[in-house]
N, C-alpha and C positions, 0 to 999 in steps of 0.2 A: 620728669618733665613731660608734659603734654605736647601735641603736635601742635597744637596751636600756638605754642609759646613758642617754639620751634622754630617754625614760619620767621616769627619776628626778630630772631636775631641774628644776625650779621654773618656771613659765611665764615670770617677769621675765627669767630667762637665756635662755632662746629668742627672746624678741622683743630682748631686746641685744642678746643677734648679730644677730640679723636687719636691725636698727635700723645695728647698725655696719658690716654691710655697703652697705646704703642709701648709705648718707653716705659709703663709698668709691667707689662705683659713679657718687654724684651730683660726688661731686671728681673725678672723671677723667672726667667727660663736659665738667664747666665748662672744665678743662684741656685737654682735646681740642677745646674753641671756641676757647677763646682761642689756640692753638698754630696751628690753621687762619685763624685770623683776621689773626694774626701776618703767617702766608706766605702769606695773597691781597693782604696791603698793600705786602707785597715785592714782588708781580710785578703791580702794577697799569699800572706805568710799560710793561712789556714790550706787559702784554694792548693797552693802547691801542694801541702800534705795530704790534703783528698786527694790530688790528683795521682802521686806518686803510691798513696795508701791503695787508689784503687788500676794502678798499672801491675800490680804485684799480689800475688797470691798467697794467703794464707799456708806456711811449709808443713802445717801438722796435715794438713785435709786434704790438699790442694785441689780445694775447689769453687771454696769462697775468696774474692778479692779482702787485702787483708783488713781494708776500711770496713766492711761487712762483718769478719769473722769474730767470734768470740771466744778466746779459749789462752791460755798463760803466754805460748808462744806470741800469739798475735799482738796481744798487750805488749808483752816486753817489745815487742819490733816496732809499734806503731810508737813507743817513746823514743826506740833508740832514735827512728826517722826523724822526730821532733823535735831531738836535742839536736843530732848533729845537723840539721839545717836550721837551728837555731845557733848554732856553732859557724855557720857560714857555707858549709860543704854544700854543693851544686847538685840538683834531685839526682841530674845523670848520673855525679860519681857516684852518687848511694846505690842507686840502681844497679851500676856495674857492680859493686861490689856485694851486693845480694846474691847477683846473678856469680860471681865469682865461689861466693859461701855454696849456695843453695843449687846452682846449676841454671839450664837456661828452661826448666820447666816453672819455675817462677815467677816469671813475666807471665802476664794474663792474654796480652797479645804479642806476637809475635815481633821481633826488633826490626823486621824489614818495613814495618805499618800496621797501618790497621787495615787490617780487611774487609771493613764491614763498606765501604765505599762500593765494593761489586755489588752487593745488593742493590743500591742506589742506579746503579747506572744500570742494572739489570731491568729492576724495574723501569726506568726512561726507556730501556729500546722496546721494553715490551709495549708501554705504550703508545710509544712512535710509531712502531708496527700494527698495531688496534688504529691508531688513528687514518693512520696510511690505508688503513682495508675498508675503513668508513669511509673515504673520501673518497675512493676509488667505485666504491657502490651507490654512493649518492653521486657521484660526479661522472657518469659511464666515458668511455673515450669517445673521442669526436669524432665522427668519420671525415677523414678527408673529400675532398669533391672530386678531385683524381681520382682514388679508389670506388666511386659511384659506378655503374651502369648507366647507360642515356634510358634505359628503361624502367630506371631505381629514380632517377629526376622527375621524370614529366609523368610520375603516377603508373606506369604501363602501358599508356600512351602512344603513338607515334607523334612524334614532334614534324611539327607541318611548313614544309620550304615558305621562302617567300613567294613564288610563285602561287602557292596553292592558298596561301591568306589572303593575296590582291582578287583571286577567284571568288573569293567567298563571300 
């Protein structure tokens, strides 16, 4: 539609449209949740078994996660994982019970957390501290006016009474 034609119709017909495009724009977003929503609840079962596959280490090498590893061991484990939480059994108890079989060098990270968050906040202070030394260099301290000299004021100066300005 041309702006001229535009011009000529009614302000209720412009926010119509407007209005009805709204309301397609807001049905294909609701449909676009729900359609994502759909397919994360289909592969929820998968994501566990990544997830559990790569908390756990490969027992023939131990050095690949067992999601990674290639070798008879790995295979038979990454089924057994996949029937018994297909069986209903919760990642954790599998896990404990790995860790029961195999020891606690089988976990890939350690059971208190993951550790890798120190890095993260390592890097933050360091940049906190970079930014802290920038700002400190482009920004110098301010000298207070207390801390002047009456000779650091008035240039080196003598600063002149009243008396001696009505003179002048």
């Amino acid at each position: 539609m041309s702006n001229r034609l535009a011009l000529f119709q009614p302000r209720w017909w412009r926010a119509a449209i407007v209005g009805r495009a709204a309301i397609r724009a807001l049905v294909l977003a609701v449909l676009a949740v729900v359609a994502v929503a759909c397919a994360g609840r289909a592969h929820d079962d998968e994501a566990v078994v990544h997830a559990l596959e790569d908390r756990v280490l490969a027992p023939c090498c131990w050095r690949d996660p067992l999601r990674d590893h290639v070798s008879e061991l790995a295979s038979a484990l990454r089924a057994e994982l996949r029937q018994r939480l297909a069986a209903g059994e919760s990642s954790a108890a599998i896990e404990a019970d790995l860790v029961r079989r195999y020891g606690e060098r089988i976990r890939a990270l350690p059971a208190n957390g993951d550790p890798r968050w120190m890095i993260v906040a390592a890097f933050a202070a360091l940049a906190g501290a970079g930014l802290f030394a920038l700002w400190r260099v482009l920004h110098p301290r301010t000298v207070l006016v207390s801390e002047l000299s009456p000779s650091s004021v008035t240039g080196g100066r003598r600063r002149r009474s009243a008396g001696e300005r009505r003179a002048v």
